[in-house]
N, C-alpha and C positions, 0 to 999 in steps of 0.2 A: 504494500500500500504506500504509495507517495505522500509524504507528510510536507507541508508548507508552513512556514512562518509566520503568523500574521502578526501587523505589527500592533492595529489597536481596532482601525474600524471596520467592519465586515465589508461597508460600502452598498448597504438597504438603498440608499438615494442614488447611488449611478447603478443601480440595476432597473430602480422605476424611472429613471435616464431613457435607458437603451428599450425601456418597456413603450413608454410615449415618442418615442423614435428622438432622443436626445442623443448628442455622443456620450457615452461609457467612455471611462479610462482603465482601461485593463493592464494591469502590466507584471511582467515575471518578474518572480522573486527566486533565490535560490533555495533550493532544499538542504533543510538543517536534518540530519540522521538523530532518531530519536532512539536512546540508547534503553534496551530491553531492562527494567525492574531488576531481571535477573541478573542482571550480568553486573554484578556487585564490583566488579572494576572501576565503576566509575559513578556508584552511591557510595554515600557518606556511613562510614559504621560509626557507632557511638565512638566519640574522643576518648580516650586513655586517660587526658589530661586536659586541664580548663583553660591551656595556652593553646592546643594545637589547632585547632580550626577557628578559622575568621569566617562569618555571614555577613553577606554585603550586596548591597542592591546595586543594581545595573539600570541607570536611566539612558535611552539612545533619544538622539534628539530626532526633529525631525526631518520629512524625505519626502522628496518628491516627487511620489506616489501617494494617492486617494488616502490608501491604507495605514500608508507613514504617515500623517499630517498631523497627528498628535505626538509619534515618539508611542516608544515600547518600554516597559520594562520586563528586568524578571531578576531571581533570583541567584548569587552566585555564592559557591561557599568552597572553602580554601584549605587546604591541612598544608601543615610544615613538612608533610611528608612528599610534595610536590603534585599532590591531586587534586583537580581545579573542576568543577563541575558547574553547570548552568542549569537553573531548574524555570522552565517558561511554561507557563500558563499559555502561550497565544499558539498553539497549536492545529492545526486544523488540515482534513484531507478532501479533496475534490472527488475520492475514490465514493464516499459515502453514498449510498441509495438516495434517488430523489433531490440530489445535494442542490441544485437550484430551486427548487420547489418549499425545497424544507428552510433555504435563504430566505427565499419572499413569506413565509408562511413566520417568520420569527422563530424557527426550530434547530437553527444551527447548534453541530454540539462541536465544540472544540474541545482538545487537548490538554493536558499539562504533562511535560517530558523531561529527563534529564537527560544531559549528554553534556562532553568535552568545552572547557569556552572556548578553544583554539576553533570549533565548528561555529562558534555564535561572534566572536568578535570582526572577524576579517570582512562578513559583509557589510558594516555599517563602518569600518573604516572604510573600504575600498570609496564606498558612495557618499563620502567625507562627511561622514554623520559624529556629531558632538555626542561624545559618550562620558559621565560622570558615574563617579562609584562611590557610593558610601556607606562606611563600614558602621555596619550596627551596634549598638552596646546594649550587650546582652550576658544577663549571668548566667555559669554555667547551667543551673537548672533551664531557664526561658531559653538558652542555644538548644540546650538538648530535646528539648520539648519540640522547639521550632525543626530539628530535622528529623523529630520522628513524622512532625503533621506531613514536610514535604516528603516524605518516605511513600507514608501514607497515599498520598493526594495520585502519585504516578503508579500504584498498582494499578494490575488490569482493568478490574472490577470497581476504580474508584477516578479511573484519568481522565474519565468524559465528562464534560459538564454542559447544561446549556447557559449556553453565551447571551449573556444581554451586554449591553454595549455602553449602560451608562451604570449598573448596579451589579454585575460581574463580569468583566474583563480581566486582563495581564494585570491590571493595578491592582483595582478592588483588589481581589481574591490574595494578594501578598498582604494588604493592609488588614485582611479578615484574620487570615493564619498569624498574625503577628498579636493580634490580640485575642485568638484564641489561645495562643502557647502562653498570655501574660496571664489569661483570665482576666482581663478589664480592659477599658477602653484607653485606647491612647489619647491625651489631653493635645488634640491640638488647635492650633492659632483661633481665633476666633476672627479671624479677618475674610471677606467675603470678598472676593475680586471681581466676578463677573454678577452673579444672583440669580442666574438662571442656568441652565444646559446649553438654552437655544446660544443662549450671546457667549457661553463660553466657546462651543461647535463654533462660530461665527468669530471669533477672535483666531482660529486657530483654523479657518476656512478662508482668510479674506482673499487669499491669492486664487481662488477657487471657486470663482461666483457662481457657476454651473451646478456645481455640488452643488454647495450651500441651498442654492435653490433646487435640489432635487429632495434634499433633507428639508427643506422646508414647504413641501409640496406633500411628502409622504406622512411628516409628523407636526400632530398636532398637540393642543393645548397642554398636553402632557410637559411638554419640554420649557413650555414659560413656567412651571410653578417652582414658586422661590425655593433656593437652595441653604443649604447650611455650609457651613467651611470647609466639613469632609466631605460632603458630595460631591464639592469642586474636583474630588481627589481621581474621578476617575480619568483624567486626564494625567499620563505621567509623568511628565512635565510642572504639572502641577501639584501631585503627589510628592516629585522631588521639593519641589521648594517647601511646602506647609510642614514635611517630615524635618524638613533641617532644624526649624525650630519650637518639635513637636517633643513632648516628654511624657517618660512613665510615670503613674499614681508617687513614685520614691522620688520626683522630683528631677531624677536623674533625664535626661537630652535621649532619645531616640537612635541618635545619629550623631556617633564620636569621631570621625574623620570623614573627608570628604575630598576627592581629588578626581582631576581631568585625565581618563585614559586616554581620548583621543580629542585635541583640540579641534580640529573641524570645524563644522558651523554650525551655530547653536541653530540657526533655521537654514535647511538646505534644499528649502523647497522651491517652487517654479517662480522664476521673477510673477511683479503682480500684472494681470491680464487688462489689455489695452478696453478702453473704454466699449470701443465699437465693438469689440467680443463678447462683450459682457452679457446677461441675459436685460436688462434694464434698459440697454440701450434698444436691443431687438424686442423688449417689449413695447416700446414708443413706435417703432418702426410698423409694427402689425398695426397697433391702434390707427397712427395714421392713416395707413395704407384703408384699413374702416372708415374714414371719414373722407376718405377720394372715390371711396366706391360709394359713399352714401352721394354725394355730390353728383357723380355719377349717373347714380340711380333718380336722383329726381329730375335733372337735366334729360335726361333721357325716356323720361317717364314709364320705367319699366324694372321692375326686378329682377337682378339678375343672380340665381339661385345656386349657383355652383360655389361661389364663393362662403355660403351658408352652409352648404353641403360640408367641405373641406373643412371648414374652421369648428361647425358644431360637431362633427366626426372624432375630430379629436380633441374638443373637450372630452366628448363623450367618453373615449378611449379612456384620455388619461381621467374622468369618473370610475369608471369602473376599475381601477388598478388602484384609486384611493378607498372604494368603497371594499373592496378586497381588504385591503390594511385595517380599515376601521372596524370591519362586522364577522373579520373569517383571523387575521394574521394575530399572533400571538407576539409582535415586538411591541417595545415598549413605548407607549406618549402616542399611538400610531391615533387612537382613540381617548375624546372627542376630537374633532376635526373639522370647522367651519367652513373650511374650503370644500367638502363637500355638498354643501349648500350650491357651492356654483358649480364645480364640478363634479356632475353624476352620470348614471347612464341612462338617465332621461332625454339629456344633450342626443342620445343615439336615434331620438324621434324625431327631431328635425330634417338629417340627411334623408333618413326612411319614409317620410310622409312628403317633404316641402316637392317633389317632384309629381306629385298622382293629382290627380283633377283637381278641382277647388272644393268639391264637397269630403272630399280623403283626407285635405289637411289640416283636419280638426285636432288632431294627435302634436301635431307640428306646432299649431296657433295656442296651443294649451300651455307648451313647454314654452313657448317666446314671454305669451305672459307670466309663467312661472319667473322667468329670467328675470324679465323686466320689475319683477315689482322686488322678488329677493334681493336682487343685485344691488338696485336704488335703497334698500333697507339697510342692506351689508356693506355697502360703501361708506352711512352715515355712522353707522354702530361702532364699525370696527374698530376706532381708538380707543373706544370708551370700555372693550372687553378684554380678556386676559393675552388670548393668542396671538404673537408678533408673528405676519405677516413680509413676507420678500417683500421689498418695493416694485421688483417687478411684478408682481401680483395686478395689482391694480391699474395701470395701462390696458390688462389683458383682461381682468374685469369688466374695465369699461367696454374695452373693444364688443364681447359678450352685449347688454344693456346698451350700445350703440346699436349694433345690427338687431338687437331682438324690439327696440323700441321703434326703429325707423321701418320697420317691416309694419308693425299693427299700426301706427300712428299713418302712416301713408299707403296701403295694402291698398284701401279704397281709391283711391286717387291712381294708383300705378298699373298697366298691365303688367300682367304674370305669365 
């Protein structure tokens, strides 16, 4: 079975991408060899002694790729006897049954593996990715504890887990085993940076407007509700900093040393994306292009229906790929979701009816008003409710309650 590295996010939003005919960014990673339970070479056996092994976290900055855009962590633990292991949570196989199906459905089960760091460090140097290490302070009973949990965790019967992306990932799940080997919660910071998911995703997406707008297309209200200071933590990135000056119930620091294994770039991601690329930009562009065809349309005094066809075709599409997420997919924030108010697959009765006689497009005329009145309500509401909205959102919005109002408002007046 071919085992792949992931670095943080599974990438739900450039798959509802490539679903509503957006470009996907796919890209190869190399395969880390995931080293058998068994093969005790290269698991940690209890220490002899309370000096011989060092545990210490592994922050990689980030890459750019989808997947890299927050940084990975995992775990690294060290004996004086020269044996170096990496213990990664972000494991995952393409081999798996249904493995796309089970993506979009929120069922992905990822990994947690040991193996050599000589196999974990050389790809994020090569791809000059900023790598920080630091060394945890931990007494000998909480070390020993913590490498029986990771012992534990990569048995057969216990390696698979399901992945959530904002409440168990590579980060979470070291922060969990760190306070279940203390028995108590780690005191940390009380400082809130972003206060949400969305805006923290979106600080750590900006060079990526595309994404950002696919996760903001797929997920909803879930991801605006206020955060606490460790929630920020599923970011590793963000985990690394809040841990530096994070402490046990004894007062004592979390994190006793702290050093740069590979200087690189603490962001190694895509320069940021030229305006005209952007989705904001080409959302202004469709809208327009609505308003030359309505202009059009009354100058010429006649409807011209294919342009209706195309545009409510895929709202429609992309309705039905969010009402999927909201009513069937088990990821997380996917549900409530306001946007499916505009986009549903209702939008699918416009294409399907605006072509058959004039007494057939009752189906059609139903949905236009639906549009029209939701639209105009959902345009005025929406500051005043929870869910942060793309700003390309609403160009395309409008573009929608553009064409569904100048159809009923001038139907009588125009031939069809």
């Amino acid at each position: 079975m071919r085992i792949k590295s992931n670095n943080f996010f599974p990438g739900l939003a450039t798959l509802l991408l490539a679903i509503i005919c957006l470009l996907p960014a796919i890209a190869r990673r190399q395969a880390a060899p995931v080293i058998s339970p068994a093969d005790n070479r290269h698991l940690p056996e209890a220490p002899a002694e309370a000096d011989t092994v060092t545990i210490s976290l592994l922050t990689c900055g980030p890459g750019r790729e989808i997947f890299e855009l927050c940084g990975h962590e995992a775990v690294r633990v060290r004996y004086a006897s020269g044996a170096d292991t990496v213990w990664n949570y972000g494991l995952f196989s393409f081999d798996q049954p249904n493995f796309v199906y089970r993506f979009v459905n929120g069922e992905t089960d990822y990994m947690a593996g040991c193996y050599p760091t000589r196999y974990f460090l050389p790809e994020y140097v090569a791809s000059g990715r900023w790598i920080v290490e630091q060394d945890l302070n931990l007494t000998p009973a909480l070390r020993d504890t913590l490498l029986m949990l990771l012992r534990r965790d990569v048995l057969p019967e216990n390696r698979v887990y399901r992945y959530n992306y904002v409440r168990d990932n590579c980060a979470t799940r070291i922060v969990d085993r760190l306070e279940e080997a203390a028995g108590e919660r780690i005191l940390i910071p009380d400082t809130i940076k972003y206060g949400t998911w969305r805006k923290e995703m979106r600080a750590y997406h900006a060079d990526y407007p595309w994404y950002q707008f696919g996760i903001d297309l797929a997920l909803g209200g879930g991801l605006d509700r206020p955060l606490r200071s460790r929630d920020e933590m599923f970011v590793p990135m963000e985990m690394m900093d809040k841990l530096e000056s994070a402490r046990w119930h004894s007062g004592e620091p979390v994190v006793k040393a702290t050093r740069i294994l590979n200087e690189g770039r603490r962001d190694a991601t895509l320069p940021p994306t030229p305006f005209w690329l952007t989705p904001l930009f080409w959302s202004w562009i469709v809208f327009l292009s609505a308003v030359i065809l309505t202009v059009v349309m009354i100058r010429r005094k006649r409807v011209i229906r294919w342009p209706y066809a195309l545009w409510f075709g895929l709202t429609g599409i992309a309705g039905c790929v969010i009402a999927f997420l909201v009513f069937i997919s088990e990821h997380e924030a996917t549900s409530p979701n306001l946007l499916l108010l505009w986009l549903n697959p209702l939008q699918l009765l416009i294409p399907a009816f605006i072509y058959c006689r004039r007494m057939w497009r009752l189906p059609a005329r139903i949905v236009l008003w639906y549009d029209t009145i939701v639209l105009t309500v959902l345009l005025i509401v929406w500051p005043f409710q929870m869910q942060s909205a793309n700003p390309a959102f609403f160009p395309l919005m409008a573009t929608s309650l553009l064409l569904s109002a100048i159809y009923l408002g001038l139907a009588r007046y125009l031939k069809e």
